[in-house]
C-alpha positions as CSV (number, residue, x, y, z in Angstrom):
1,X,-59.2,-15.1,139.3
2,X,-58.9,-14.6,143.0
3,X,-59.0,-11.8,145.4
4,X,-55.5,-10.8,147.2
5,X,-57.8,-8.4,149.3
6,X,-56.6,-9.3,152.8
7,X,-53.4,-10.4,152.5
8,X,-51.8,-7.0,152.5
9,X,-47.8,-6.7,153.3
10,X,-46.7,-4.8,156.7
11,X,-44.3,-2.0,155.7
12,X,-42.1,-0.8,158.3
13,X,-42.1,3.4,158.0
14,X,-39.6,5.1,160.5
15,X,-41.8,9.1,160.8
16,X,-39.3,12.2,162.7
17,X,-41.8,14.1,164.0
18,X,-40.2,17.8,163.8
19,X,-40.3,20.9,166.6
20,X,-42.0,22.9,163.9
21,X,-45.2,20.4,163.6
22,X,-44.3,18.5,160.3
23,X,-43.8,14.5,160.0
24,X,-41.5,13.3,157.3
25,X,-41.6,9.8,157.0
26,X,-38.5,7.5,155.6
27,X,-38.2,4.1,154.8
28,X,-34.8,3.3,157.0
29,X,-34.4,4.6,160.3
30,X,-31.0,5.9,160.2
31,X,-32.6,8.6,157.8
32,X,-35.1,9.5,160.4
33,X,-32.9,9.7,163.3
34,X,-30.7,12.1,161.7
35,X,-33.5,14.0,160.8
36,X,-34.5,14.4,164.3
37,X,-30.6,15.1,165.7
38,X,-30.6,17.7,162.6
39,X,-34.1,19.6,163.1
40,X,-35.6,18.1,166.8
41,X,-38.6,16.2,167.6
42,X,-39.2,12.8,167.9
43,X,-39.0,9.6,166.1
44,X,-41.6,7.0,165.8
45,X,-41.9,3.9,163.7
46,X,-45.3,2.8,162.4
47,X,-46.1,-0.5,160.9
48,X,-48.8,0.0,158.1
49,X,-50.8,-2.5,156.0
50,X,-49.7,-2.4,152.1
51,X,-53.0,-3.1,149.8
């Protein structure tokens, strides 16, 4: 049988950086956005390789 090694999925995470130093990361980005309106800090979205 085959190897699927390099033909990993992109998954879309949406991270809220908080004031206080901590990154939670959520899978929409509604979820993180309010998370950064409710605590501060910044959002980012990273695109990561699923294995």
């Amino acid at each position: 049988m085959g190897c699927n090694c390099g033909s990993g999925r992109k998954v879309v995470v949406h991270e809220a950086h908080r004031a206080d130093g901590t990154i939670k990361r959520y899978l929409t980005e509604r979820e993180a956005l309010a998370d950064v309106a409710q605590h501060g800090g910044e959002y980012q979205q990273v695109t990561q390789t699923s294995r």
